[in-house]
C-alpha positions in Angstrom: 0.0 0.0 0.0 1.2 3.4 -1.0 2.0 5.8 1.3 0.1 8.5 -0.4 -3.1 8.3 -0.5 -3.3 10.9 -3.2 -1.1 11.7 -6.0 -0.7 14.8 -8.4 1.9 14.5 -11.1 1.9 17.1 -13.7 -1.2 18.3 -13.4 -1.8 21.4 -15.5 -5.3 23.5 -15.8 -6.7 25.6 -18.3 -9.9 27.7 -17.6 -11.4 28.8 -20.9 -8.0 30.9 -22.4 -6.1 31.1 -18.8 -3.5 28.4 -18.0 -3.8 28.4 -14.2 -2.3 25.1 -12.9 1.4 24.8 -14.5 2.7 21.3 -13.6 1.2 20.6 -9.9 3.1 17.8 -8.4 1.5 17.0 -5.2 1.6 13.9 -2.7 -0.9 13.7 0.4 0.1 11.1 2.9 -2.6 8.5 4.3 -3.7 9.3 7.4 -2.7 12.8 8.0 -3.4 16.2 7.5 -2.0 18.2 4.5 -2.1 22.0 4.6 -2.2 23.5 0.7 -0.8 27.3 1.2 0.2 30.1 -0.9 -0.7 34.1 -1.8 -3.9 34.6 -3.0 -4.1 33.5 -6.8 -1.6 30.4 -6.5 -3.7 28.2 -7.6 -4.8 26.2 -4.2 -8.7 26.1 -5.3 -8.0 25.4 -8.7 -5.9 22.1 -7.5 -8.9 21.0 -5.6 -11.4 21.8 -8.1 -9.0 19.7 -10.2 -9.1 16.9 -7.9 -13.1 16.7 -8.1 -13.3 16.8 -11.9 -14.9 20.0 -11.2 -12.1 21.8 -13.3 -10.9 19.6 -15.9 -6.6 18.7 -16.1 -5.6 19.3 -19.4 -2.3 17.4 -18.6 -1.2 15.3 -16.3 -2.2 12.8 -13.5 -4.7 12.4 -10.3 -4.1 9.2 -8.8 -5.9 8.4 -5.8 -5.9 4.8 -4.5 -3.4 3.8 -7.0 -6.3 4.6 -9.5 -6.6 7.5 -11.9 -9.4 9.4 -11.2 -8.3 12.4 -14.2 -10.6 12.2 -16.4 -13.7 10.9 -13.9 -17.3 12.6 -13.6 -17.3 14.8 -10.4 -20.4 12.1 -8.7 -18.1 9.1 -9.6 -14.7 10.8 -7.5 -17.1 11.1 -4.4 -18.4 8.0 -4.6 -14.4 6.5 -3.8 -14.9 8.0 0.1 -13.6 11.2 -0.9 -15.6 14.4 0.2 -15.3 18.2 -0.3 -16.1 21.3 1.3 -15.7 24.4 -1.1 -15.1 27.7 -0.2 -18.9 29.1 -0.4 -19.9 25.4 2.0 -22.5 24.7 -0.8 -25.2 24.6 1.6 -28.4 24.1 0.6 -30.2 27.5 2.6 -33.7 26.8 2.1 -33.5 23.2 3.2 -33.1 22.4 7.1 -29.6 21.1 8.7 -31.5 17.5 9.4 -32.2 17.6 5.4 -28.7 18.8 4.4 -27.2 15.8 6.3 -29.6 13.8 5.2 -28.5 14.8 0.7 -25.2 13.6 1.8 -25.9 10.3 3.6 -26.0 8.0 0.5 -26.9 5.0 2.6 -30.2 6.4 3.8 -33.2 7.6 2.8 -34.7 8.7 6.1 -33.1 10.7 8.9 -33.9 7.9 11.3 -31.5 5.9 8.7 -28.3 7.5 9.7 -25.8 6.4 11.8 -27.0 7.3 15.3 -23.9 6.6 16.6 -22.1 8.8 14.0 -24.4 11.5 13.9 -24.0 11.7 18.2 -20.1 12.0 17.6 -20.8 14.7 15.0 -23.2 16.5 17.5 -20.3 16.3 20.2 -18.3 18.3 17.3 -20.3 20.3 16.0 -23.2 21.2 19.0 -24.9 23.8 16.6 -25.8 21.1 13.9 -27.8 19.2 16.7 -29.0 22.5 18.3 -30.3 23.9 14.8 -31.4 20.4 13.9 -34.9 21.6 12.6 -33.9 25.3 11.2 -33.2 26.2 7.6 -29.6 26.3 6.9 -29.9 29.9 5.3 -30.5 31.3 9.0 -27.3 30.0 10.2 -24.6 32.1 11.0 -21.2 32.3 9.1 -19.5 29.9 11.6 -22.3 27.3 12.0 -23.2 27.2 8.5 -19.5 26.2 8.1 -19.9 23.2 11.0 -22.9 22.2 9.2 -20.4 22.0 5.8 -17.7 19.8 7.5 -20.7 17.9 8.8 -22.4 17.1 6.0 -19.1 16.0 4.8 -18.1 13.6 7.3 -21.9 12.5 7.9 -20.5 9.1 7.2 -16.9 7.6 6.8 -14.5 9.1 4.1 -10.9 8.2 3.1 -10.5 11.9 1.7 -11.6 15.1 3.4 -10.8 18.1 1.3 -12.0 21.6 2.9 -10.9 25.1 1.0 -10.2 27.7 4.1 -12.0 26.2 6.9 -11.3 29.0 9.2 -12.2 31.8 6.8 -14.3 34.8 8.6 -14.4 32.6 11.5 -14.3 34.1 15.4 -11.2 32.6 17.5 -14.0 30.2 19.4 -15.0 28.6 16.7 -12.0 28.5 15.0 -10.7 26.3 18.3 -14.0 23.9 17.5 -12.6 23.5 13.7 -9.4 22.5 15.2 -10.5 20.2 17.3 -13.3 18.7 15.0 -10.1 18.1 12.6 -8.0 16.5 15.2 -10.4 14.0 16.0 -10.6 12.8 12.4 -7.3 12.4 12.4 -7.2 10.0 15.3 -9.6 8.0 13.0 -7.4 7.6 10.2 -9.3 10.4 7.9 -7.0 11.6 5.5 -6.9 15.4 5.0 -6.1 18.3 2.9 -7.0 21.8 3.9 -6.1 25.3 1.7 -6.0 27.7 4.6 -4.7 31.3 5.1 -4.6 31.3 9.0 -1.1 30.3 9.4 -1.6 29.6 13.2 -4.4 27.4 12.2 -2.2 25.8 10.0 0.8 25.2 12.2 -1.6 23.7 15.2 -3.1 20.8 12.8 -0.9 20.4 9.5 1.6 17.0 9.7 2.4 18.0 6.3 2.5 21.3 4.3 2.6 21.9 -0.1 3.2 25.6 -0.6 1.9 27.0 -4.2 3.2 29.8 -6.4 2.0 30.8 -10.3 0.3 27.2 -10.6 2.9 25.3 -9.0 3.8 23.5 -5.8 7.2 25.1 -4.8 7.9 23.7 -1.7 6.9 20.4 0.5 7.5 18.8 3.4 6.8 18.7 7.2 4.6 21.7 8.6 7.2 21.6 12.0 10.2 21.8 9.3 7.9 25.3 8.0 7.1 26.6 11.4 10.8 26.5 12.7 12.3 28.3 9.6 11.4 32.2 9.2 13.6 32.5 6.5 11.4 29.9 4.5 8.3 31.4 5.9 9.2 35.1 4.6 10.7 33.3 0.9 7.4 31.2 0.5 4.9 33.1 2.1 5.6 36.8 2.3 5.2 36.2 6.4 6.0 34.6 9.2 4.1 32.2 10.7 
């Protein structure tokens, strides 16, 4: 078995007449927590739109599993265990939290289907889902519309949790829940990848760290080898850390 549960080789993206991606390479151990960072207009959302088949590669390779998933429909990708959590959380605002879990439970048709057990651990997470149960997901605020996201994402197992700036417009409390949420699936073996731009958020959770520049992965390795190294912070990321 690999040690990567994910694989980008080459990967480049065109977007109608802009080339955006130019030759991502990109490896995502299994079983931890990968942070994707970079200035604005690297190319971090583009990569994981890539990875979904929502953006097409027009070169390259995305191997997950040992499988090439390139050139797959978007519903086929998420059907291998891998789930994703864009930037605007996708929530459905005129349906209620109970029937935006419900969408994304594939093995149930009825709320009394999910996994009780599962759903409690998500409520011990993320208290506001269970609190706002019966509300429509449009009243939510900012912060609990993003816990309903992660979720909705994690409503039953996954191999692959990819989440584009978790903490974005977030206040420092529940910024503390995110972390903590992400921690725990961790301890069961969820594999992650997260863009963020809170680079204290970053440095708390990620085990691993890709940095992007102009379409390209310009530095990898261990988030602790990033955090002690200024120098590398300033070079990479305009900032320290």
């Amino acid at each position: 078995m690999s040690a990567n549960l994910l694989t980008l080789s080459g990967v480049h993206t065109h977007i109608g007449a802009y080339h955006i991606l130019h030759g991502v390479d990109l490896a995502v151990p299994r079983g931890q927590l990968t942070m994707l960072l970079g200035r604005n207009g690297a190319g971090k959302t583009t990569t994981l739109r890539t990875i979904m088949g929502l953006w097409r590669a027009s070169k390259g390779k995305v191997d997950f599993e040992g499988r090439d998933i390139t050139a797959m429909e978007t519903p086929l990708i998420a059907r291998h265990d891998i789930a994703y959590v864009p930037e605007n959380m996708g929530i459905f605002a005129d349906l209620t939290v109970k029937e935006n879990m419900l969408l994304a439970a594939r093995s149930a048709k009825r709320a009394q289907q999910m996994d009780a057990q599962r759903l409690q651990w998500i409520f011990s997470l993320f208290p506001a889902v269970e609190k706002f149960w019966n509300h429509p997901a449009g009243k939510l605020s900012g912060g609990q519309k993003q816990m309903l996201a992660v979720a909705r994402a994690i409503v039953e197992p996954r191999k692959l949790l990819i989440v584009d700036e978790p903490s974005k417009g977030l206040a420092p409390a529940i910024i503390n829940n995110m972390i903590d949420a992400f921690a725990q699936l961790k301890r069961t073996g969820t594999t992650l990848l997260l863009v963020e731009q809170n680079l204290s958020f970053a440095k708390r959770l990620g085990d691993h760290v890709a940095v992007m520049d102009n379409g390209c992965v310009v530095h990898a390795g261990s988030m602790q080898e990033l955090s002690d190294n200024e120098d590398l912070q300033h070079r990479l990321l305009g900032l320290a850390i």
